[in-house]
N, CA, C and O atoms as a printed pandas DataFrame, in Angstrom:
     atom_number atom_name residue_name chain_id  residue_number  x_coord  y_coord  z_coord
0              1         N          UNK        A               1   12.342   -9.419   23.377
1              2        CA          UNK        A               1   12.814   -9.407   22.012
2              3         C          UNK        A               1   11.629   -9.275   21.055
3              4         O          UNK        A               1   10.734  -10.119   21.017
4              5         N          UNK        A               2   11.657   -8.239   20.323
5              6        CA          UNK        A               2   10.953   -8.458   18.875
6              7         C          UNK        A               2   10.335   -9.590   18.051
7              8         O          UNK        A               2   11.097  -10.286   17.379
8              9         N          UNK        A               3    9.188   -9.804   18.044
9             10        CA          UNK        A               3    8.792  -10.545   16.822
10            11         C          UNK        A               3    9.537  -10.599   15.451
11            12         O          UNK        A               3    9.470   -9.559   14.796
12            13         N          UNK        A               4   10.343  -11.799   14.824
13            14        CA          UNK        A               4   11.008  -11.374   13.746
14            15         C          UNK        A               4   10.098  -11.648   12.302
15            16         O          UNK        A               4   10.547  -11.630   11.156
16            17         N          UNK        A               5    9.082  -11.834   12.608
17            18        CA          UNK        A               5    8.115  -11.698   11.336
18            19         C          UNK        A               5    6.729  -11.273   11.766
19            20         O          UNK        A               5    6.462  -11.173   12.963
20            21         N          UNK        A               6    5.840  -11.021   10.820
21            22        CA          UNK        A               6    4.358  -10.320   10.800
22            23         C          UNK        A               6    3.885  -11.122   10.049
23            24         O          UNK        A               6    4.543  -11.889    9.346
24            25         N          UNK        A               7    2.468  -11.038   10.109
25            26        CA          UNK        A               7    1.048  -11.281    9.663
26            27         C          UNK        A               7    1.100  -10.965    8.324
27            28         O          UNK        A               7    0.647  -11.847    7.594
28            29         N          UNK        A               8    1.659   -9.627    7.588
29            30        CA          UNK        A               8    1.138   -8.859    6.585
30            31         C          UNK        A               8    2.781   -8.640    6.295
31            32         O          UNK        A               8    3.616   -8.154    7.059
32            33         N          UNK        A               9    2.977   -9.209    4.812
33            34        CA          UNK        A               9    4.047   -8.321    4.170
34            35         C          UNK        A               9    4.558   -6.823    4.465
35            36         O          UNK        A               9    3.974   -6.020    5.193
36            37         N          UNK        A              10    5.784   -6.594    3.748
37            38        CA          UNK        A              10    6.315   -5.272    3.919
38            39         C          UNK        A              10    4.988   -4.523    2.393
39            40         O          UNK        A              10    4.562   -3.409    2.087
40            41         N          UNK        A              11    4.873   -5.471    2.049
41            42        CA          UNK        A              11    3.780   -4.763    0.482
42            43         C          UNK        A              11    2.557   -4.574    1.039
43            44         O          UNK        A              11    2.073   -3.564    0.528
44            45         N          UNK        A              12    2.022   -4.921    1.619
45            46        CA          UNK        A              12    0.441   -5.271    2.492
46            47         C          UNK        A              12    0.549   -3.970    3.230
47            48         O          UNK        A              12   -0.235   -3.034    3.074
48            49         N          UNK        A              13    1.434   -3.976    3.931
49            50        CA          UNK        A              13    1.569   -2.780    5.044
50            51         C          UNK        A              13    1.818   -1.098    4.135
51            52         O          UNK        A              13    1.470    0.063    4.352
52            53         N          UNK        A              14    2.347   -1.578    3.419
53            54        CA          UNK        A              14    3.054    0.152    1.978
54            55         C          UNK        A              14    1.471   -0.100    1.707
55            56         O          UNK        A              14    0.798    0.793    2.221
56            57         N          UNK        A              15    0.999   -0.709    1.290
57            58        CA          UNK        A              15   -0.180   -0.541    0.478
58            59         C          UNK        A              15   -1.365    0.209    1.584
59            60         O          UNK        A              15   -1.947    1.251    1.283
60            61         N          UNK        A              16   -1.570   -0.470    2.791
61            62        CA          UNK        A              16   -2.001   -0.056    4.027
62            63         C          UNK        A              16   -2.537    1.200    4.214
63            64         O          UNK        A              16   -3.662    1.694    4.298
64            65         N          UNK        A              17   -0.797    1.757    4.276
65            66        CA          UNK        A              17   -0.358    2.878    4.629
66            67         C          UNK        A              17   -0.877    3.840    3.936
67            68         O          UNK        A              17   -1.317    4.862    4.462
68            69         N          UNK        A              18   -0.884    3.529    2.173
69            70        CA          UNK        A              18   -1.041    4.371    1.433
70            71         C          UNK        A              18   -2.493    4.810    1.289
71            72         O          UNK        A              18   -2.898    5.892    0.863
72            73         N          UNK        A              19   -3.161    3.829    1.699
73            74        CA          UNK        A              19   -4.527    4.023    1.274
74            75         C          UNK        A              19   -4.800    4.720    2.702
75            76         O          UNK        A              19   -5.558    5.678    2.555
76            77         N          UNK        A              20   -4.592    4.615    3.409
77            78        CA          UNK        A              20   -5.320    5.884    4.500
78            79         C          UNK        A              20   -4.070    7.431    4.727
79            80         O          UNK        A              20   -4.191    8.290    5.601
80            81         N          UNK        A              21   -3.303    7.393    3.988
81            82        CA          UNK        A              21   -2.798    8.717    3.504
82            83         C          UNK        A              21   -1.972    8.530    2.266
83            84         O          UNK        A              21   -0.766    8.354    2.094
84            85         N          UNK        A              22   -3.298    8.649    1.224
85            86        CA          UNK        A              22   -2.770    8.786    0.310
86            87         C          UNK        A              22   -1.925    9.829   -0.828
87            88         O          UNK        A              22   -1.703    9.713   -2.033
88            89         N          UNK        A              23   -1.487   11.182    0.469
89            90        CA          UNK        A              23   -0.715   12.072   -0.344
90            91         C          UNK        A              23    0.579   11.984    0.169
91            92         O          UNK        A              23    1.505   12.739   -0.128
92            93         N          UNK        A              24    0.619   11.154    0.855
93            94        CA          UNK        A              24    2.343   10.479    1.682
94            95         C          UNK        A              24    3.530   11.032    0.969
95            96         O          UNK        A              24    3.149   11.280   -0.175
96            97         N          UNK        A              25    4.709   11.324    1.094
97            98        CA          UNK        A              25    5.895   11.107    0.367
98            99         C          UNK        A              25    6.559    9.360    0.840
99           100         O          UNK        A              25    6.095    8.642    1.726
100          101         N          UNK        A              26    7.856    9.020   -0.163
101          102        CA          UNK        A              26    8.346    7.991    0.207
102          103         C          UNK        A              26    8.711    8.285    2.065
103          104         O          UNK        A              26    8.295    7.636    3.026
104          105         N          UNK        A              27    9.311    9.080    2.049
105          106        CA          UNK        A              27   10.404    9.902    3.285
106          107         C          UNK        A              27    9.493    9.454    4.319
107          108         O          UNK        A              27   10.058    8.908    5.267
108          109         N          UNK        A              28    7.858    9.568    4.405
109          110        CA          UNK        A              28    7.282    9.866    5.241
110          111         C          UNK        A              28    6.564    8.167    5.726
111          112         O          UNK        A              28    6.229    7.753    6.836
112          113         N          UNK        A              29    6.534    7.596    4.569
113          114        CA          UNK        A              29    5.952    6.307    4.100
114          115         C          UNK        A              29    7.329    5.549    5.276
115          116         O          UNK        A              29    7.188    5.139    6.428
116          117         N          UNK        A              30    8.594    5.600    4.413
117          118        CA          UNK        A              30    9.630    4.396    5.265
118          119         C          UNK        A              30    9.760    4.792    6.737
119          120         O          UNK        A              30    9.991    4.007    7.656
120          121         N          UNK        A              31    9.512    6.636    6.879
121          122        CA          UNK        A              31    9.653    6.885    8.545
122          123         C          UNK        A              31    8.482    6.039    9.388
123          124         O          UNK        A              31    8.623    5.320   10.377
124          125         N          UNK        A              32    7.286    6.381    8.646
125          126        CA          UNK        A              32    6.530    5.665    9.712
126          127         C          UNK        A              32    6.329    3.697    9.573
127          128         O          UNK        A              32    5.515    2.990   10.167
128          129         N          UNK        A              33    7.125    3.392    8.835
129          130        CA          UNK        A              33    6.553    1.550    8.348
130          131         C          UNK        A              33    7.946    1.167    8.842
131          132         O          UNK        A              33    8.166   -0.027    9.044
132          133         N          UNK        A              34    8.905    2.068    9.056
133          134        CA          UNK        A              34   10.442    1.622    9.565
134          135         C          UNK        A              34   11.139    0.678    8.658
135          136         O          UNK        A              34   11.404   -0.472    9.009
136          137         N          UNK        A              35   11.531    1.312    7.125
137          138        CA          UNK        A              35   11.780    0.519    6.316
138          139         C          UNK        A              35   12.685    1.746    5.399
139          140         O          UNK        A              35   12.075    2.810    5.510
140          141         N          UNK        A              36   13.813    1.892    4.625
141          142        CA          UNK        A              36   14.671    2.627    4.217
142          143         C          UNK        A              36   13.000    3.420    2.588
143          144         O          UNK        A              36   11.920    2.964    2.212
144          145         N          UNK        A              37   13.695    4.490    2.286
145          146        CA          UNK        A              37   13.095    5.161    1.350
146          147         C          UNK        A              37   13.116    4.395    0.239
147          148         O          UNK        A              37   12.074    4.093   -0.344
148          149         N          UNK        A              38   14.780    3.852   -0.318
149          150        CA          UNK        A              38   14.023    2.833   -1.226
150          151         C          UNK        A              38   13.763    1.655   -0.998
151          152         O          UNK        A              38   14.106    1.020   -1.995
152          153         N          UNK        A              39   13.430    1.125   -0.393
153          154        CA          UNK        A              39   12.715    0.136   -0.209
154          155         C          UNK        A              39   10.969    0.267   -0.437
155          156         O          UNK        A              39   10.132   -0.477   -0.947
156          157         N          UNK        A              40   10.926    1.390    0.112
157          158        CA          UNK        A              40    9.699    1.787   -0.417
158          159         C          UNK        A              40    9.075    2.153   -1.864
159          160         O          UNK        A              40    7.926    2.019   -2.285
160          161         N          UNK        A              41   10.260    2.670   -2.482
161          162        CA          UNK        A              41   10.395    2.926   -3.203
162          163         C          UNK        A              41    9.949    2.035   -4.589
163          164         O          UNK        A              41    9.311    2.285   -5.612
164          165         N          UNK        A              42   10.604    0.942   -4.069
165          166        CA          UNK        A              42   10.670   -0.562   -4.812
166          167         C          UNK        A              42    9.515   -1.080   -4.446
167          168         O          UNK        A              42    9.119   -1.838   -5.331
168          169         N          UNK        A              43    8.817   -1.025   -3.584
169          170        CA          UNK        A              43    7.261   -1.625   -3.021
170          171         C          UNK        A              43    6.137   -0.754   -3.830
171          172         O          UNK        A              43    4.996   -1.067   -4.169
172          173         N          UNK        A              44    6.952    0.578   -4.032
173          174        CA          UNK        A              44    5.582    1.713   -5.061
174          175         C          UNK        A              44    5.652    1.288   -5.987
175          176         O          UNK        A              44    4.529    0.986   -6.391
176          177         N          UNK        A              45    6.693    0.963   -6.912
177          178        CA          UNK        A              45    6.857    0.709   -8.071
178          179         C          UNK        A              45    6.389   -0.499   -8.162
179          180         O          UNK        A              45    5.700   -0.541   -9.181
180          181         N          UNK        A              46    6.407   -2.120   -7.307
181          182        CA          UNK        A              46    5.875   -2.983   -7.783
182          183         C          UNK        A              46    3.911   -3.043   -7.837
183          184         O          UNK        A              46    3.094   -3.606   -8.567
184          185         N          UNK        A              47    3.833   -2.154   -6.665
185          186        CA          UNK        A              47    2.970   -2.185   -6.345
186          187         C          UNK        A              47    1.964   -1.498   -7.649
187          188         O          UNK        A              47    0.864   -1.878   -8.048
188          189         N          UNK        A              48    2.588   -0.664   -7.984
189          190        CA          UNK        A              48    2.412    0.456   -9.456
190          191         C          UNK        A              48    1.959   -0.545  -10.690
191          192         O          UNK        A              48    0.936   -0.625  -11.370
192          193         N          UNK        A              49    3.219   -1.276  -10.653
193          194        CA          UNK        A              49    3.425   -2.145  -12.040
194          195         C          UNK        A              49    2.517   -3.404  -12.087
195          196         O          UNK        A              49    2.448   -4.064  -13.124
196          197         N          UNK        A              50    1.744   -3.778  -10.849
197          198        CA          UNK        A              50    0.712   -4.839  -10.852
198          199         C          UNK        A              50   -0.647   -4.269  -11.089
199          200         O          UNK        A              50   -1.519   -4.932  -11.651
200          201         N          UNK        A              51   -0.783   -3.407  -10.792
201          202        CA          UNK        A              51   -2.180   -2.072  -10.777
202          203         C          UNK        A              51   -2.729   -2.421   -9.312
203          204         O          UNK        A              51   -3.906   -2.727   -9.123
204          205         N          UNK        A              52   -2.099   -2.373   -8.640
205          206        CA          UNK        A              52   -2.402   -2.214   -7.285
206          207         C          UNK        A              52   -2.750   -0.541   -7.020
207          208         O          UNK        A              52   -3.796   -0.159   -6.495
208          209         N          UNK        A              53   -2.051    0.036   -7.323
209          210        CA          UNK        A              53   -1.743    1.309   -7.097
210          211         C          UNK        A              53   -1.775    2.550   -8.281
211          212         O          UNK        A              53   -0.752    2.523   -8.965
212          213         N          UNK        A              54   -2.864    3.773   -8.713
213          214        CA          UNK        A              54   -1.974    4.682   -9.165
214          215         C          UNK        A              54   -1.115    5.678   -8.733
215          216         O          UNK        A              54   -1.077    5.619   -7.504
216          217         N          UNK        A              55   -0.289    6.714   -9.225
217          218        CA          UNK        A              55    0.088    7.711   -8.945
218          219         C          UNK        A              55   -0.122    8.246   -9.860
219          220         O          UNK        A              55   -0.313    7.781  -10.984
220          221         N          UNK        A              56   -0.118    9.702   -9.391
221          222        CA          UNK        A              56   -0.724   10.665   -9.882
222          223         C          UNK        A              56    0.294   12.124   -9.470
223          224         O          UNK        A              56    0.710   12.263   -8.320
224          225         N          UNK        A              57    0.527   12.888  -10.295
225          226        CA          UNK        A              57    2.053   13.782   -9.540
226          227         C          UNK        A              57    0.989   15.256   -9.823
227          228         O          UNK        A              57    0.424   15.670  -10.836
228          229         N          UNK        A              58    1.058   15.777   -8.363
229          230        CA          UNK        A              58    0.062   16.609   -7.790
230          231         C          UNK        A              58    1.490   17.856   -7.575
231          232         O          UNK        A              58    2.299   17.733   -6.656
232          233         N          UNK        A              59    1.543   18.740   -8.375
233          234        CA          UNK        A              59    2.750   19.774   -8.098
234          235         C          UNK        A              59    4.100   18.679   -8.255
235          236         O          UNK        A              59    4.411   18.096   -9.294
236          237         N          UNK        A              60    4.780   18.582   -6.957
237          238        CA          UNK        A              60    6.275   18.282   -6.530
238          239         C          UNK        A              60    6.070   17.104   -6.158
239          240         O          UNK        A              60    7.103   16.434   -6.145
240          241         N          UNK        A              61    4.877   16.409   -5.752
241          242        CA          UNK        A              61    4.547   15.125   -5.037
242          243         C          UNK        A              61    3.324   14.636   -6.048
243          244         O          UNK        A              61    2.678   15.094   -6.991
244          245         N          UNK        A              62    3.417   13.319   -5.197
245          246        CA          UNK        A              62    2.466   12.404   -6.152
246          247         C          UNK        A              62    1.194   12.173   -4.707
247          248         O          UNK        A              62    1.172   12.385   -3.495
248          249         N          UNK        A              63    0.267   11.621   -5.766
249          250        CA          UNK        A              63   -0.754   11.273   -4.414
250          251         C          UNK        A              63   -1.311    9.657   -5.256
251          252         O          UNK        A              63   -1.373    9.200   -6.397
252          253         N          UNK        A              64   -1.532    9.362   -4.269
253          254        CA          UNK        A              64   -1.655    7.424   -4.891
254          255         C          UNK        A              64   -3.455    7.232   -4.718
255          256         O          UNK        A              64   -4.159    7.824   -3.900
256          257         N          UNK        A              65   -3.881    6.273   -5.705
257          258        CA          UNK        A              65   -4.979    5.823   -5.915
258          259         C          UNK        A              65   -4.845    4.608   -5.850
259          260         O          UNK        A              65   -3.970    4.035   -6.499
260          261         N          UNK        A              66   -6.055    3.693   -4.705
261          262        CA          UNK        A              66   -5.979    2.217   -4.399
262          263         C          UNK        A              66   -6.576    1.615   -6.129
263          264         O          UNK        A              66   -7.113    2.245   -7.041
264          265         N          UNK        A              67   -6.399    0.955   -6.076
265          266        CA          UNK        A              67   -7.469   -0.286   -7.112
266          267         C          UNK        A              67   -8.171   -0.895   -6.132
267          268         O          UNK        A              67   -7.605   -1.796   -5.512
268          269         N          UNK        A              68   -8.881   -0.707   -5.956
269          270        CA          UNK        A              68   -9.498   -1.300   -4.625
270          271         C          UNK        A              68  -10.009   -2.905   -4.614
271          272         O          UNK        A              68   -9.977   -3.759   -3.729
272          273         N          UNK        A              69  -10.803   -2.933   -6.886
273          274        CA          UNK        A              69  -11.309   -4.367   -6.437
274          275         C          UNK        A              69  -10.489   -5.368   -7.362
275          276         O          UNK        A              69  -10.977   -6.244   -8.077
276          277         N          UNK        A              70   -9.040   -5.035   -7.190
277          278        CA          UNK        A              70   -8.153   -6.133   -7.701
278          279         C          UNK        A              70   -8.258   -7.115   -7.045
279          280         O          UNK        A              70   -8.623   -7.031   -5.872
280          281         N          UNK        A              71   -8.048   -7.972   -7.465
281          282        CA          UNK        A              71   -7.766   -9.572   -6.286
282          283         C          UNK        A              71   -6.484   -9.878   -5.452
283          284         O          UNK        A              71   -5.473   -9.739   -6.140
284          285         N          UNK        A              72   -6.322  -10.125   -4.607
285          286        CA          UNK        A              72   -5.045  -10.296   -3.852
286          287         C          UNK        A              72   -4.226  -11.485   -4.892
287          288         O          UNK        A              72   -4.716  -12.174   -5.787
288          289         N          UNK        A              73   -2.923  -11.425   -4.433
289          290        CA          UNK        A              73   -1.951  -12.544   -5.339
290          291         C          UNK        A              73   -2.098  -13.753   -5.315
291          292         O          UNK        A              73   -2.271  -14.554   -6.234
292          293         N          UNK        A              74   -1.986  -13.967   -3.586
293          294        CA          UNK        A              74   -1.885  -15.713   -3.313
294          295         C          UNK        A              74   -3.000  -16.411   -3.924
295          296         O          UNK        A              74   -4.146  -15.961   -3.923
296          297         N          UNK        A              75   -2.669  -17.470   -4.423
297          298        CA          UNK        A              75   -3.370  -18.275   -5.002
298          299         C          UNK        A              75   -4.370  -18.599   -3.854
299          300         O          UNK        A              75   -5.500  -18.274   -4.216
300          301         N          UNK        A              76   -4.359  -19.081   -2.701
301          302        CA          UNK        A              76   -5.144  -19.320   -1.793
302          303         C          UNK        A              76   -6.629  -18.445   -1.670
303          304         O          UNK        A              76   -7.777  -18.809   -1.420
304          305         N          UNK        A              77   -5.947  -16.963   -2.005
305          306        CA          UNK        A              77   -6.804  -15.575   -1.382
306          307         C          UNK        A              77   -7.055  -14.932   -2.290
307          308         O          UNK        A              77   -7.063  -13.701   -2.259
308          309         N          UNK        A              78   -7.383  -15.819   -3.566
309          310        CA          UNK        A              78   -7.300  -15.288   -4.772
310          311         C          UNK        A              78   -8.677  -14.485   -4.782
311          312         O          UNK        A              78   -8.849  -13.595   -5.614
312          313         N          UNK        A              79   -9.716  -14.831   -3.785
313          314        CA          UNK        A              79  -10.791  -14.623   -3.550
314          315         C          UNK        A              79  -11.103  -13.325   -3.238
315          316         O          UNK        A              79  -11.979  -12.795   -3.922
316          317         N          UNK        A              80  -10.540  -12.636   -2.284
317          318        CA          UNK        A              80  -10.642  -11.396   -1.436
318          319         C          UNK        A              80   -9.694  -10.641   -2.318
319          320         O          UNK        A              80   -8.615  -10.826   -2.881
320          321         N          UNK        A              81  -10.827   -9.467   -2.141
321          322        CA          UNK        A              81  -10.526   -8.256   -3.031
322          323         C          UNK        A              81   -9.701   -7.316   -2.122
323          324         O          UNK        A              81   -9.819   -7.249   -0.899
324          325         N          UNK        A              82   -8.695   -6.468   -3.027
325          326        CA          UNK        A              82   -8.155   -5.470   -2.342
326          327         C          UNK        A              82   -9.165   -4.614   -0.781
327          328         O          UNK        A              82   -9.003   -4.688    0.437
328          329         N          UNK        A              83  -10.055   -3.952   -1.560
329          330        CA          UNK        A              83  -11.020   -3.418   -0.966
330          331         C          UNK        A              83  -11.308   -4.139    0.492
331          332         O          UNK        A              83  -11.045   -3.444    1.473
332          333         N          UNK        A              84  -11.808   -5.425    0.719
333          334        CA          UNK        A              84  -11.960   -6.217    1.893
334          335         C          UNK        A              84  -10.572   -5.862    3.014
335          336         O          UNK        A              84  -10.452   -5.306    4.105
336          337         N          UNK        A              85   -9.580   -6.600    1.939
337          338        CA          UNK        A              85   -8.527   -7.067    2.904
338          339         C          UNK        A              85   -7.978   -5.252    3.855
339          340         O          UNK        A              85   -7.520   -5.237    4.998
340          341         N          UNK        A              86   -8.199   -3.993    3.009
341          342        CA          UNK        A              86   -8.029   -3.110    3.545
342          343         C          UNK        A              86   -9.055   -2.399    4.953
343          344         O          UNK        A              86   -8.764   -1.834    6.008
344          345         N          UNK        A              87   -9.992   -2.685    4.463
345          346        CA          UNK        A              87  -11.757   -3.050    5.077
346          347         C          UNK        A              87  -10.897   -3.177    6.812
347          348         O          UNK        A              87  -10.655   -2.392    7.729
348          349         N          UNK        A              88  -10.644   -4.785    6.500
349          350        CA          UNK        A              88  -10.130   -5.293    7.490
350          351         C          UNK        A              88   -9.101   -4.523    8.678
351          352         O          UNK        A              88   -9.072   -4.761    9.885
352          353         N          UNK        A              89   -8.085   -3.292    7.717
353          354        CA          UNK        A              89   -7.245   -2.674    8.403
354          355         C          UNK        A              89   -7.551   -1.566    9.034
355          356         O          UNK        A              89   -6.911   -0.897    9.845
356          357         N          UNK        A              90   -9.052   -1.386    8.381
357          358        CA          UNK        A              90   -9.812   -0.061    9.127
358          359         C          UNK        A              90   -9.448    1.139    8.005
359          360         O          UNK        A              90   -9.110    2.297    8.249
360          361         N          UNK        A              91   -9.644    0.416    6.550
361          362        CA          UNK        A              91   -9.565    1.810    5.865
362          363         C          UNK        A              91  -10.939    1.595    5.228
363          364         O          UNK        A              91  -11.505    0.541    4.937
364          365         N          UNK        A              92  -11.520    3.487    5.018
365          366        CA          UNK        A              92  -12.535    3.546    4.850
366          367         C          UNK        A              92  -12.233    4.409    2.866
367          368         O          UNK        A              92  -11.605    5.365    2.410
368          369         N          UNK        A              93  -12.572    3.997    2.661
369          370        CA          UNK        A              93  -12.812    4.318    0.695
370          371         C          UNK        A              93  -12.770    5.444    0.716
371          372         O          UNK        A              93  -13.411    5.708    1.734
372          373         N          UNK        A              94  -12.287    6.837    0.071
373          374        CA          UNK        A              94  -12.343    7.707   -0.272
374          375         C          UNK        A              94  -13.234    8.123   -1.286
375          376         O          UNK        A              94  -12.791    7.531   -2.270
376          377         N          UNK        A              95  -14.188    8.755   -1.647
377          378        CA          UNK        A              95  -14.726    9.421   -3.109
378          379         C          UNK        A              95  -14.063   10.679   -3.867
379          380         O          UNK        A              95  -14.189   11.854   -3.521
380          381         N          UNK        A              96  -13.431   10.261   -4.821
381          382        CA          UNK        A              96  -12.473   11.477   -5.052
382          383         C          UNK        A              96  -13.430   11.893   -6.405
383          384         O          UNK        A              96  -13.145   12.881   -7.083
């Protein structure tokens, strides 16, 4: 049987995702994180509305930009910067 919880939010993981392909569509985002389109949808947008995330609409699609040295939420981890905690997932910074 399945593990019924993870380590890392469904937001941790969208965010993840995004930063090592950041010209993703939603479609492509919920196929591979196994989570419905909007749901993702709702994770871009919060993720958007905290400045976690920009978008940027490249033609027909958007392509996303990390904030890299925001601070994480939890009060605990208020410490560790975006940038680290991704570090950690094996994403490497882009220079755009």
């Amino acid at each position: 049987m399945a593990p019924q919880w993870t380590f890392i939010t469904n937001h941790g993981i969208v965010l993840a995702y995004i930063a090592k392909h950041p010209e993703s569509t939603t479609r492509v985002i919920a196929s591979a994180i196994n989570l419905t389109e909007r749901t993702i949808q709702k994770i871009i947008a919060e993720l958007e509305a905290e400045k976690y995330i920009e978008r940027r609409r490249m033609g027909r699609n958007n392509r996303y930009r990390i904030n890299s040295h925001n601070e994480l939420r939890h009060d605990t981890i208020r410490d560790v910067i975006v940038e680290d905690f991704l570090k950690m997932l094996g994403w490497r910074q882009r220079r755009d």
